[in-house]
C-alpha positions in Angstrom: 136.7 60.2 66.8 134.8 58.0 64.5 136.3 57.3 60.7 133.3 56.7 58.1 134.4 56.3 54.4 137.5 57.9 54.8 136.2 60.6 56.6 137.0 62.2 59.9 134.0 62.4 62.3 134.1 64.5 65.4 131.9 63.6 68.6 132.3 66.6 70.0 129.4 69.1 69.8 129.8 72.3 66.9 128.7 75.8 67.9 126.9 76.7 64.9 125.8 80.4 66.6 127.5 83.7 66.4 130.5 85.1 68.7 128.9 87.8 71.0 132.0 89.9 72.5 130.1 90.5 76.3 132.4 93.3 77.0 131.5 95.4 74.3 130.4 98.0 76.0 128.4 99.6 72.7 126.2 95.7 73.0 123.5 97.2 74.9 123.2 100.6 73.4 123.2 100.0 69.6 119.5 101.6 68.3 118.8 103.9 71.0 118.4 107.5 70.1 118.5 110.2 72.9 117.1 113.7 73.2 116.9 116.5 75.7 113.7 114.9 76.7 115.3 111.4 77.7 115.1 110.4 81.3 118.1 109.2 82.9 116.9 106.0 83.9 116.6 103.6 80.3 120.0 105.2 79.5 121.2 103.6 83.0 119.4 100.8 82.2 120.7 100.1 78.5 124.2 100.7 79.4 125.7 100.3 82.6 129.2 102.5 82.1 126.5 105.4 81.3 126.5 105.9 85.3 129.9 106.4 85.5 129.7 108.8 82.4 127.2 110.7 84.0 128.8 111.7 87.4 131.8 112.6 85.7 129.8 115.2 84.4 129.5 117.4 87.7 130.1 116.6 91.5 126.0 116.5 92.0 125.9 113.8 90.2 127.6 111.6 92.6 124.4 111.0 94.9 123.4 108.5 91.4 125.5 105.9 92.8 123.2 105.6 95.9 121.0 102.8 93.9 118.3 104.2 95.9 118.5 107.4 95.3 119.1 106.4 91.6 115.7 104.4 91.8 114.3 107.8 93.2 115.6 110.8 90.5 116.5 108.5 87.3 113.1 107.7 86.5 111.8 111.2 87.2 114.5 113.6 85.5 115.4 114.3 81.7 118.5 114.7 80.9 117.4 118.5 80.1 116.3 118.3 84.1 119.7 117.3 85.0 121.5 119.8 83.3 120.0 122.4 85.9 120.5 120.2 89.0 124.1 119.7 87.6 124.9 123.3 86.5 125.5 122.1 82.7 124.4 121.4 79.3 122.3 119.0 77.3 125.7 118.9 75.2 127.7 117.4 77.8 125.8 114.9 78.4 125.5 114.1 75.1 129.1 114.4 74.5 129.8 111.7 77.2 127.2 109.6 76.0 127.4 109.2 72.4 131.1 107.2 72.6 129.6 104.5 74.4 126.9 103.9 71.4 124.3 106.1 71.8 122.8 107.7 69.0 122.2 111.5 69.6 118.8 113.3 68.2 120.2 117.3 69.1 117.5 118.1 67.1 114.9 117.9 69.4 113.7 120.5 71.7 112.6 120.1 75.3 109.3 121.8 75.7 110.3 124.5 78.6 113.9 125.2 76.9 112.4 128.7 76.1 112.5 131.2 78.9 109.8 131.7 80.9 108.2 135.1 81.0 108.5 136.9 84.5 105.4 136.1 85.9 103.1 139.0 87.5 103.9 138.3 91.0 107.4 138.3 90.7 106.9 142.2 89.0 104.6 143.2 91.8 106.3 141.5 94.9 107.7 143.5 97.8 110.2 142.6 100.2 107.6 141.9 103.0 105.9 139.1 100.9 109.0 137.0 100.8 109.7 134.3 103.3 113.9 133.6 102.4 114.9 129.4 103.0 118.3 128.8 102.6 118.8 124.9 102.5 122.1 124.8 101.2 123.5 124.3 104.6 121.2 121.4 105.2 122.0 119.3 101.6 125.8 119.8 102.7 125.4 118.3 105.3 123.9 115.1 103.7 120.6 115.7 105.0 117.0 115.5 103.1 115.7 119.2 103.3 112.3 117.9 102.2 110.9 117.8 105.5 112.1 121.5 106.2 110.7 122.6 103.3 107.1 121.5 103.8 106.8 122.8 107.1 108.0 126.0 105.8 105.5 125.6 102.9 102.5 124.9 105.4 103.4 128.7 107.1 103.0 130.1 103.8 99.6 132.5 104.0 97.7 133.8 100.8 99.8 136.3 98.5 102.9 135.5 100.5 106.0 133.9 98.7 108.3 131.1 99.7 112.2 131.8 98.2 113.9 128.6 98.4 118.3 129.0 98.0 120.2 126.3 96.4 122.5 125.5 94.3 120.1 123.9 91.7 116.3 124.0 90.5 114.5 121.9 92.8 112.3 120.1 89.8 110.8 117.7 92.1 109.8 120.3 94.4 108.1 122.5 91.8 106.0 119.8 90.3 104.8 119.0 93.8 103.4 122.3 94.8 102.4 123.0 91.6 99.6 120.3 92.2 98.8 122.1 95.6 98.4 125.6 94.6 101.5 127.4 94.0 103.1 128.8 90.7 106.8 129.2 90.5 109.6 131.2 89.2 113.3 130.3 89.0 116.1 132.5 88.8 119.4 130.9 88.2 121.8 133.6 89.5 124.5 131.7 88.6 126.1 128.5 88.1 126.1 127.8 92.2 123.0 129.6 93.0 119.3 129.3 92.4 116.4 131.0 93.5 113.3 129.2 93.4 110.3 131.2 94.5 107.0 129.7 95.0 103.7 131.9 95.2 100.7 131.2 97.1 97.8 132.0 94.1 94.8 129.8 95.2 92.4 130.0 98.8 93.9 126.9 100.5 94.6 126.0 103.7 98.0 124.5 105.7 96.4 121.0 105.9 95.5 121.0 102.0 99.5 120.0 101.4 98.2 116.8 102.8 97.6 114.2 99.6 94.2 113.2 99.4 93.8 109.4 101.3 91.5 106.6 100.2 89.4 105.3 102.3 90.1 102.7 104.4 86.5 101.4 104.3 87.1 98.7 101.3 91.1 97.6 102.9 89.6 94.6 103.9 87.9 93.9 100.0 91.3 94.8 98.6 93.3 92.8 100.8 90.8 89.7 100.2 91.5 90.2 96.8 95.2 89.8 96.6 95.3 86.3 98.8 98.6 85.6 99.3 99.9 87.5 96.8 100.9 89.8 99.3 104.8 91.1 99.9 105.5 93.0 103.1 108.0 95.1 104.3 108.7 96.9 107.6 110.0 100.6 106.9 109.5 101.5 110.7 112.7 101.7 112.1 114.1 103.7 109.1 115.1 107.4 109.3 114.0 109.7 106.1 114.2 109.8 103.4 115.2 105.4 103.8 111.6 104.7 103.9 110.2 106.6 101.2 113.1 105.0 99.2 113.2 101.5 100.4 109.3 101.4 99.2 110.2 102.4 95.8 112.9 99.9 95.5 110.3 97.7 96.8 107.7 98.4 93.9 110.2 98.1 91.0 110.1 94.8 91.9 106.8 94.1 92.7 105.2 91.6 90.4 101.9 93.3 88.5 99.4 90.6 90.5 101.2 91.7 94.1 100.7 93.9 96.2 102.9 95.6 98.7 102.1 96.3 103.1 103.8 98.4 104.1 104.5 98.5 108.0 105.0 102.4 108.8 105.2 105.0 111.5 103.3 107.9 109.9 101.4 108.5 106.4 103.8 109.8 103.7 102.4 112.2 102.4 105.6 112.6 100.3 105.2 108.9 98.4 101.5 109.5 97.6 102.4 111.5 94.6 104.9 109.2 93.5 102.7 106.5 93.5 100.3 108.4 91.3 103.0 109.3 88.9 104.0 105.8 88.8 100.6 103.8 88.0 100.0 102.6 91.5 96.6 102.6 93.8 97.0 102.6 97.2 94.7 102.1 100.7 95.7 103.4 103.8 95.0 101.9 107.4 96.0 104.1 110.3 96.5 101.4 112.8 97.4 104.1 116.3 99.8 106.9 116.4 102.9 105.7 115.1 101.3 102.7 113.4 100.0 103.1 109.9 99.6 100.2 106.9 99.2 100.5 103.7 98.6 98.2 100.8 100.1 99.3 97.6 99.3 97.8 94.2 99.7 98.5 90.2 96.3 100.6 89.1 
């Protein structure tokens, strides 16, 4: 302490800046509006008690606490989405949302909230057209029923229709054969059970569920290009669906000027979509069976 005409000086540094309480849990979350249109992810991102607010919701929720699998549907799915895969409403999601500080727009619509009208081949399709798939069994079990599906998928002939069974509307899976030919109907039977059919309308072939592959002719070019800005990972050893997600965990850290190589067993066909939807460009080296690289990098 220092004394300076009859004044009491402190040595001792003054805060001059504003108390922040940092576990307010409404901090993060103040200014952002919702709507049925919202994807999961910035709400996840703005606010981290908004997971647990979320699986509390509905018991299909609770794979969101697998970070990669969070990675995987968060960014994807609205929270209009999610009230089909959860067997709710908008309103609850809303309702559990809104206390921690976000600010609810109800007034806005999502663009497929109307229902769909029965489309012609469901009006005019017999009982020999339909090819039944129930993978409830195999998502009970903790199992990825992807794989299944798509081999089903690839047995599908012209005019015939693939019924999936499950216990919510595979949105993923619609938008994926949507790009490869098929339209889609969903009938939500009830709360526990949904029938997704999917009709072959287009001439295609099995191999056309194959995503279209770069060539490999320019790898070396593009590889050049990065230098050492290169991050790899080995996804080899992994059993689906860990490599499909361990390479998106991967890339939402990538730096913009990086690219990923990717060490893998087979081309997944899966990923290539995502990557689209996501901004990324991609070359593909198939190395032998079982051995297949490929460089992955923002567009």
């Amino acid at each position: 302490m220092k004394k300076a005409a009859g004044l009491v000086l402190s040595t001792r540094p003054v805060c001059l800046c504003k108390t922040f309480s940092t576990n307010n849990p409404l901090s993060n979350t103040l200014n952002m509006t919702i709507n049925a249109d919202t994807k999961i992810a910035p709400i996840l991102k703005q606010n981290a008690n908004a997971l647990e607010a979320i699986v509390s919701i509905s018991p299909k929720f609770e794979k969101l606490r697998n970070p990669l699998l969070r990675k995987l549907m968060a960014g994807r799915t609205t929270l209009a989405e999610a009230s089909k895969l959860g067997g709710c409403s908008v309103d609850d999601f809303f309702k559990k949302l809104e206390p921690l500080g976000f600010e609810i727009d109800r007034k806005t619509q999502t663009a497929d909230e109307a229902k769909k009208p029965v489309p012609s081949f469901i009006a005019l399709l017999k009982k020999e057209q339909v090819i039944e798939l129930d993978i409830r069994p195999v998502i009970s079990s903790g199992s990825d029923p992807l794989n299944i599906i798509m081999e089903k998928v690839k047995s599908v002939k012209l005019g015939e229709v693939l019924k999936i069974i499950n216990t919510f509307e595979p949105t993923p899976l619609i938008r994926l054969l949507e790009k490869k030919g098929f339209e889609s109907y969903v009938d939500a039977v009830n709360n526990n059970l949904i029938e997704t059919y999917f009709h072959k309308k287009g001439k295609s072939n099995p191999d056309e569920i194959e995503a279209a592959q770069p060539a490999a002719s320019d790898w070396d070019n593009v590889l050049k290009n990065f230098g050492d800005k290169i991050q790899k990972i080995d996804v080899r050893h992994l059993e689906m669906p860990q490599p499909m997600l361990t390479i998106l965990d991967a890339l939402d850290r990538l730096e913009n000027d990086t690219a990923l190589y990717v060490y893998h067993k087979r081309i997944p066909v899966f990923l290539l979509p995502e990557l689209a939807q996501r901004g990324f460009d991609y070359r593909i080296k198939e190395i032998q069976d079982g051995e297949v690289h490929l460089l992955i990098f923002k567009n």
